[in-house]
N, C-alpha and C positions, 0 to 999 in steps of 0.2 A: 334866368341865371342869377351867381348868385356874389355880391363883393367878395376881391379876392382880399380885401384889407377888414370891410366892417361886418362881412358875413349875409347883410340883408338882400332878400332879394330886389332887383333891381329887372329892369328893360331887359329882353334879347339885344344883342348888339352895342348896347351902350358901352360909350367910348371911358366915362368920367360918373363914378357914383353920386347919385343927387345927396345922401347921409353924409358921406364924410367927405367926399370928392377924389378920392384917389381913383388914379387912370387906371383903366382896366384894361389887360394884354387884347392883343386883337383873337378873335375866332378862339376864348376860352371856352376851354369845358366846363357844363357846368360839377358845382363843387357839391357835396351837403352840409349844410349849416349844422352846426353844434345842436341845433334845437332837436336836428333830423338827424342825428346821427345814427347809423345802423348798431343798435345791442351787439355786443361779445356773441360770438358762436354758443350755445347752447353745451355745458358738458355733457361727457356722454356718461349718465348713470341708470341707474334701476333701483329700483326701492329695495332698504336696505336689507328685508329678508330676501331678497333677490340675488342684492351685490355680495353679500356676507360669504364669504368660502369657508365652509366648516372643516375644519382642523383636519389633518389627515391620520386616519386610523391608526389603531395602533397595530402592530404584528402580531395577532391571537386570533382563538381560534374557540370557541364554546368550547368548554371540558365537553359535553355533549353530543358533539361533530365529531371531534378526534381523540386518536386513544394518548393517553397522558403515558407517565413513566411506566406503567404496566398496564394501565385499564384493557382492556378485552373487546376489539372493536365488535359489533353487534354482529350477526348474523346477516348479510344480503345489503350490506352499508358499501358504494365501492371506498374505496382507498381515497383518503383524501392526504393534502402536502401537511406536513408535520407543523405546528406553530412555529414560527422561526424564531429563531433567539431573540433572548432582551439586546434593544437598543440595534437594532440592525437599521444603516443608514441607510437613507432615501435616497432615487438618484439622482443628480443634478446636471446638469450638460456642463462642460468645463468652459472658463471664459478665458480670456486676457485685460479684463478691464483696468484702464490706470497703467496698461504699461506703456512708454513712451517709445516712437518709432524705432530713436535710438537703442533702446533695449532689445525690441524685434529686431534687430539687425546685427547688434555686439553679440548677444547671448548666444546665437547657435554657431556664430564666429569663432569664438570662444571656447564655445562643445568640441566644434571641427579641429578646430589647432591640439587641444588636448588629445581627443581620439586618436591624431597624425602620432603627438608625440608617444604615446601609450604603444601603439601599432610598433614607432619606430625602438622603444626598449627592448619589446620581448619579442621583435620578429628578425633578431640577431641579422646573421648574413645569408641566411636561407632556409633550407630547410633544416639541420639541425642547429643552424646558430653557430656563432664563436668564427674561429679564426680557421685556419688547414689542419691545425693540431688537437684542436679544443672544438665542442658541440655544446650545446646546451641539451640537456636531460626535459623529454619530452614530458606529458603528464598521463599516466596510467590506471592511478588508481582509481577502483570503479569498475574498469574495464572488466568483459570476459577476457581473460588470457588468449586465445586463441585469436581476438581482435586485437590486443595490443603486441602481441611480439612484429608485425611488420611495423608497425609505429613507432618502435623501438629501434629497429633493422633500418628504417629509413631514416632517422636521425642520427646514424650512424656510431648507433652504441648493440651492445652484445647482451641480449635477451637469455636471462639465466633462471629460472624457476627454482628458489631459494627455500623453499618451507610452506607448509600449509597449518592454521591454527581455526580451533575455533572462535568464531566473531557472527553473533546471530542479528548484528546491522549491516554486514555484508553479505549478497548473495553467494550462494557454493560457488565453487572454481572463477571466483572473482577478484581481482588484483584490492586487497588490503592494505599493504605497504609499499611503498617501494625507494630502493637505497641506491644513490646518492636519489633526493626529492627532485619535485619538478622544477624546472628553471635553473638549475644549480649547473657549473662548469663544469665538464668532464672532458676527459683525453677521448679523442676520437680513437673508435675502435675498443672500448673498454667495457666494462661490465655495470650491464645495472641488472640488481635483483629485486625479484619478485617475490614479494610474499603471498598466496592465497589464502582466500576464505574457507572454510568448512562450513559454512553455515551452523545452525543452530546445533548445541549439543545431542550429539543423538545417542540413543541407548546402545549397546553391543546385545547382538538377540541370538540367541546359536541355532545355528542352523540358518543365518540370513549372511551373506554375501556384506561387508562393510566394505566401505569408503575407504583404501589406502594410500589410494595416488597423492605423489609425492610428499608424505611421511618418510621420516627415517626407517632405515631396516629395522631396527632393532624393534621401532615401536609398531610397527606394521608387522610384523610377527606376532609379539606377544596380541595384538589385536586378532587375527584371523587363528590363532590356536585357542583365543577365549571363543570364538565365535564355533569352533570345530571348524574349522573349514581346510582339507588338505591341501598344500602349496604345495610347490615347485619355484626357487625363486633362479633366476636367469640374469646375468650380470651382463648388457650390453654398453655399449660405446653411445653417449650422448652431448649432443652441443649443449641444449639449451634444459638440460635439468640439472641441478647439481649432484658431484657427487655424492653417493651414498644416500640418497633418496629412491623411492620409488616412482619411474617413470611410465609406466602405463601396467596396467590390470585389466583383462577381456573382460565383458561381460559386464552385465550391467550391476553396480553396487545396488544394494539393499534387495535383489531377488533371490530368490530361495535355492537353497544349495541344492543341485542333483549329485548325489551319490555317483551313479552310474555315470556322470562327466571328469568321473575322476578328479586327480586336483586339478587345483586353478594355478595356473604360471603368472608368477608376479617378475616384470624385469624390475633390476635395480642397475641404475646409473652409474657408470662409473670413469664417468666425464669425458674430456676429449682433449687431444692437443690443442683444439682450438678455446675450446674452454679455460684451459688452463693459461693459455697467454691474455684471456680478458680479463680476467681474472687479479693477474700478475699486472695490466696496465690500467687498472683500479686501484692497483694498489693497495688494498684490503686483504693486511696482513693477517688479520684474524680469521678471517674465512678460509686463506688459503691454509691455513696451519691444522685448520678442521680436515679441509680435503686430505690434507696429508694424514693426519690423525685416522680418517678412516680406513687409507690406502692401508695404511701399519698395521691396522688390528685385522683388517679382513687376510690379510697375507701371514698374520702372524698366526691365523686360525686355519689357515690352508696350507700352511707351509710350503707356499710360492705364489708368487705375482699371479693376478690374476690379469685373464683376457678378455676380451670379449666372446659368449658363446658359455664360459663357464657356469655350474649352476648349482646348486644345491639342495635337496630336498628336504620339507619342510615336514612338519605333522604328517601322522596317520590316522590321525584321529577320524573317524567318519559321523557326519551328525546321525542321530536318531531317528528313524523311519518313525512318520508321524500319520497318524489317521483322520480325514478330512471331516471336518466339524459340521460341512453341508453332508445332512439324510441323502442317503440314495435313492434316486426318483425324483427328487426337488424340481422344482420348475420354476421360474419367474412368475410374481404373483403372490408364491406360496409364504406364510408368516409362519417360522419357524425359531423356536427357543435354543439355543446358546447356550450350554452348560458352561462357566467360568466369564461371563461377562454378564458383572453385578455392577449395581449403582445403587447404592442405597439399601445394601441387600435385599437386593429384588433384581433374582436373573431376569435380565432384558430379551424382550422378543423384536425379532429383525425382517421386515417384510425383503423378499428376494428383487430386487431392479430388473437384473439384467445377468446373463450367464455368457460366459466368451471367454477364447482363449487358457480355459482352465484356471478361471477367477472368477467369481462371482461378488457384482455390485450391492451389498445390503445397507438400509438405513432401518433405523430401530423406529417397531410401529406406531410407537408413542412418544411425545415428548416428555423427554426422562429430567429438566430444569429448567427453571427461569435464569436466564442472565444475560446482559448486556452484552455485545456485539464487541464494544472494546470498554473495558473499564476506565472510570473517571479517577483522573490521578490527582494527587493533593493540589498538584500546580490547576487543573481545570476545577477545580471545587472550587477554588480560591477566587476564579475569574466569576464563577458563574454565582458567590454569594459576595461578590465584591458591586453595592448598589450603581458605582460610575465605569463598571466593564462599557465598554464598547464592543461590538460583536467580531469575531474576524474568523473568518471560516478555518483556514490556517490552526487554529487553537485546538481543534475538535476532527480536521481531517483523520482518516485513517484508510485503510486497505485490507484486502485478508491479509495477507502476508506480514501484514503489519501488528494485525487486532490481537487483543487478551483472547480473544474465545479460542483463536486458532493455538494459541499455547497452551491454553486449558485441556484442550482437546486432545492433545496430542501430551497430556503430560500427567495431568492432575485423574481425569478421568479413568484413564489407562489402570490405574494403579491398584484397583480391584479385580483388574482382569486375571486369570492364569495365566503365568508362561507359556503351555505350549498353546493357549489362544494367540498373545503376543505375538507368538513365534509367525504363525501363521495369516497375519492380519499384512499384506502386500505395503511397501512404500509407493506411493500414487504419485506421479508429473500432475501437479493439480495446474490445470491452464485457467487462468485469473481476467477474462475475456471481459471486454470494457459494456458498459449497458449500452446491453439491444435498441433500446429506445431510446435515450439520454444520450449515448456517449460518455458519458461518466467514465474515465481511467480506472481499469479493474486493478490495476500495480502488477507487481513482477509474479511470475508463477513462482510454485512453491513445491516442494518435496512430504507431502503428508502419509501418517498412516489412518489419521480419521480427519474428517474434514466436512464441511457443510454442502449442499448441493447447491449448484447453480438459477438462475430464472430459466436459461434454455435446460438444463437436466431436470430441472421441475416441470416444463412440459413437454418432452420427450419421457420419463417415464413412467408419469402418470397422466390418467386417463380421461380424469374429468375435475371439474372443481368440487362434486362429494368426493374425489378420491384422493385430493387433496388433503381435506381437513384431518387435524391431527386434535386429539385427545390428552390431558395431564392428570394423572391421578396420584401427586402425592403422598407420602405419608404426614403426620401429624407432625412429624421433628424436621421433616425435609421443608414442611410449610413455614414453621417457626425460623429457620434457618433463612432462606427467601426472602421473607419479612426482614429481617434482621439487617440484610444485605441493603434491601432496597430502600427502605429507611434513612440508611446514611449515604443516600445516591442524593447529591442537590436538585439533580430534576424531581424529586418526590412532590418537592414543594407547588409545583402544581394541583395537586391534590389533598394540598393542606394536611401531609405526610411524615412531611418529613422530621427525622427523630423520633416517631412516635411507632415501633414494632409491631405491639399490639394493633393500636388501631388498623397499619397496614395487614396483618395478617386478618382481620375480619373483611378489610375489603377485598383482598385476594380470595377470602371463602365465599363472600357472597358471589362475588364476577362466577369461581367455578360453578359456584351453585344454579345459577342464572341460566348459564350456557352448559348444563349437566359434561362439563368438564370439557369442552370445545375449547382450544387457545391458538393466537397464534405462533410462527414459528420464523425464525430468522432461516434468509440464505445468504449465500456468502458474496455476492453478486452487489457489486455497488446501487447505490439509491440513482435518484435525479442528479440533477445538475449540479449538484451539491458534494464535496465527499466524505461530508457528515453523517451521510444518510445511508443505512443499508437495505437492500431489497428485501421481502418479508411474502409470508403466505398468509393470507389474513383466516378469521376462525369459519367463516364461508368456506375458505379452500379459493378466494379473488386473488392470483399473483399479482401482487402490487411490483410493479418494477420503481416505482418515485419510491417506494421503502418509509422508515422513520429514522429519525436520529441514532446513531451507533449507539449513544450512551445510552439508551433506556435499560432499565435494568427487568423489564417484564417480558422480555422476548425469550420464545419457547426456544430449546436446542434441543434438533433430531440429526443426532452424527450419523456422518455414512463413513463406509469404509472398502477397500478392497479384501476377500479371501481369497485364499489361496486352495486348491478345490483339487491339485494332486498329493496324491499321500504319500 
């Protein structure tokens, strides 16, 4: 044992150290002296090329691996994910380090009290809010019309369908405006109106069936007599249209006229008792001076009131018996030339999909250009040569519905074509289905007359992955043009491109050269996980569903389209 005062070892047992003399406790343990004292625990390390963690990569990719802003992936290469953007953050787990109990405790306190009072401003006295007399005005716009008039109806105001305009950030027959706004006090029982979308401006084509639901008469006439198309207009008793609009049209807009259906009956609104006292308890003396305004003129041009059931007939005009632009005998499969659909003056050749219903699915055998999925606007150039961007998906997202190419397509393109091709090229339900694989959000369907095809229409109606690959044979000026574009795209800079035309047009020539004019082609169909990203067909004919970046500007475009296949 060992002194519990001088430290030296000493006797088992002893009572009194012979060094210094201090009494020793009885039955102590023994101790270790200073001399013996056990060393520190040992750190725990590894030699330093061991311990050292090497810096974490950066987000690229070898030019080599993947295709840059246009480069031509290799033949039999699969799909690899696109280099991700500059400065894309790492992830990190979230912590609360440093915050004090009381903080964990005040702060969601705090949250909670706020949400209550929030809850209790805008969730009035029930379901429309306010008092017995007064509601509060629901929120609408956005909505399909046909989902918001009960929402309307159950807050206790009078659902009125006001006007329709075009707005190509809102979908067709979608609530645009609406008067008195959301939250606002209104008389119960009174009138809110709705304004709708029209979607994107669309052309008048004769011989096609337009859009006139809820249009004024005046301008829905002169519409359907540019288009040929023979009316019948029919003035019924409506709540929830206003007057002097048109409140429904059979038949589906933008399908092709049949002669032999005779005309088309358009009703026109011409309100309701009930209408009219919502109206009157909105208060919205301008509106109602309109109603009245139209009651005058239509009676003053009839010389008497009208009722409901009365009608009028419209045009005689009959469109133009037209001859169907599909060869008799055609089959799916078959690649057939198009007289009046040119690109670059160069009639385009269109392999046949799919035949049904007296339409026929064609997309052109070739791809007819290079361009980006959505074009990069000054505000993204800006981020993407600004050296302290941070990355944020959000900046770069898009959709079809959304993208430059679906406008392109449907506008720029077109514009070589003939009229009576036009005439004849179907408005398509294009359904914008989320990725197969991914789940990536496809965004809202869309109303096309040309359009891209799908990853499932890519393998539904072709065959194999040779029957996949698509071919680009421009011309000389169509090359220079391309170059021109893609030059002043910031992603060029990848390839040490960008600004420089020339040089990119030699590398566009050699890539074609390489691949004796193999390239790939965009579909319309979202990427990965990302919504940067579009789906693509690589120059193999490999359906990449992960896609690349919407912005590259080297991506093929092969438009599809519906015909129309009765004369």
């Amino acid at each position: 044992m060992y002194c519990i005062n001088c430290g030296k070892e000493i006797k088992d047992g002893a009572k009194f150290c012979p060094y210094c003399g201090s009494e020793q406790a009885e039955a102590a343990p023994s101790v270790v002296s200073p001399e013996q004292s056990v060393p520190p625990a040992p750190e725990y390390s590894v030699p330093p090329a061991e311990q050292s963690v090497p810096p974490a990569p950066e987000y690229s990719v070898p030019p080599a691996v993947i295709p840059d802003l246009f480069r031509n992936p290799a033949p039999n290469v699969p799909p690899n994910v696109p280099p991700a953007p500059p400065n894309v953050p790492s992830a990190s787990p979230a912590t609360d380090r440093g915050l004090p109990v009381w903080g964990k405790i005040l702060i969601p306190a705090v949250a909670a009290v706020a949400i209550i009072i929030v809850l209790i401003l805008l969730g009035g006295g029930g379901t429309g809010g306010g008092d017995g007399d007064t509601v509060r005005t629901p929120n609408v716009v956005g909505k399909y019309y046909e989902d918001a008039i009960p929402i309307v109806e159950n807050a206790g105001m009078f659902p009125v369908i006001a006007g329709k305009e075009y707005d190509y950030k809102v979908e067709r027959n979608h609530i645009r405006i609406q008067d008195p706004s959301a939250r606002a006090t209104a008389p119960r029982d009174s009138a809110l109106l709705i304004f709708l979308s029209r979607g994107e401006k669309a052309q008048i084509t004769p011989g096609v069936t337009p859009d006139v639901a809820y249009l004024p008469q005046a301008e829905a006439e002169e519409i359907l007599n540019e288009a040929g198309i023979p009316y019948t207009i029919h003035y019924v008793e409506n709540d929830t249209v206003l007057d002097g609009l048109v409140s429904a049209q059979p038949g589906q807009a933008g399908a092709n006229y049949e002669p032999e259906s005779g005309s088309i009956p358009i009703e026109i609104s011409i309100g309701s008792p009930a209408q009219d006292e919502a109206l009157k308890n909105a208060g919205d003396t301008e509106v109602i001076e309109q109603v009245e305004e139209n009651r005058a003129d239509r009676e003053a041009e009839r010389g008497e009131s009208l009722i409901p059931g009365d009608t009028k007939i419209g045009t005689d005009q009959e469109a133009e018996p037209r001859a169907s632009l599909i060869p008799k005998g055609a089959k799916v499969g078959d690649v057939i030339t198009i007289e009046g659909t040119k690109y670059y003056d160069k009639t385009l050749q269109w392999r046949i999909l799919d035949i049904k219903e007296g339409r026929a699915l064609l997309i052109t055998e070739e791809i007819i250009d290079l361009r980006p999925y959505n074009e990069v606007t000054d505000r993204q150039a800006a981020l993407l040569l600004d050296e302290n961007y941070f990355w944020n998906d959000d900046d770069f997202a898009t959709t079809w519905a959304e993208c430059s190419l679906r406008t392109w397509l449907n506008d720029d393109f077109l514009e070589d074509f003939d009229t009576e091709v036009v005439r004849q090229i179907l408005d398509t339900a294009v359904k914008n289905d989320d990725n197969p694989e991914y789940g990536t959000p496809g965004g809202a369907d869309t109303m096309d007359k040309v359009f891209l095809l799908s990853i499932d229409e890519v393998n539904k109606y072709f065959v194999s992955r040779e029957d996949n690959r698509a071919e680009f044979h421009p011309s000389d000026q169509q090359l220079s043009d391309i170059a021109e574009r893609i030059s002043k795209n910031p992603w060029s800079r990848d390839a040490d491109l960008y600004g420089n035309a020339a040089a990119t047009k030699n590398y566009l020539s050699e890539n074609l050269a390489d691949t004796r004019g193999a390239w790939w082609w965009w579909l319309r169909s979202p990427g990965d996980y990302y919504s940067y990203n579009a789906a693509l067909v690589y120059t193999d004919g490999y359906v990449s569903d992960s896609g690349l970046i919407v912005n590259y500007g080297g991506g093929g475009v092969r438009p599809a389209l519906y015909l129309n296949l009765e004369s």
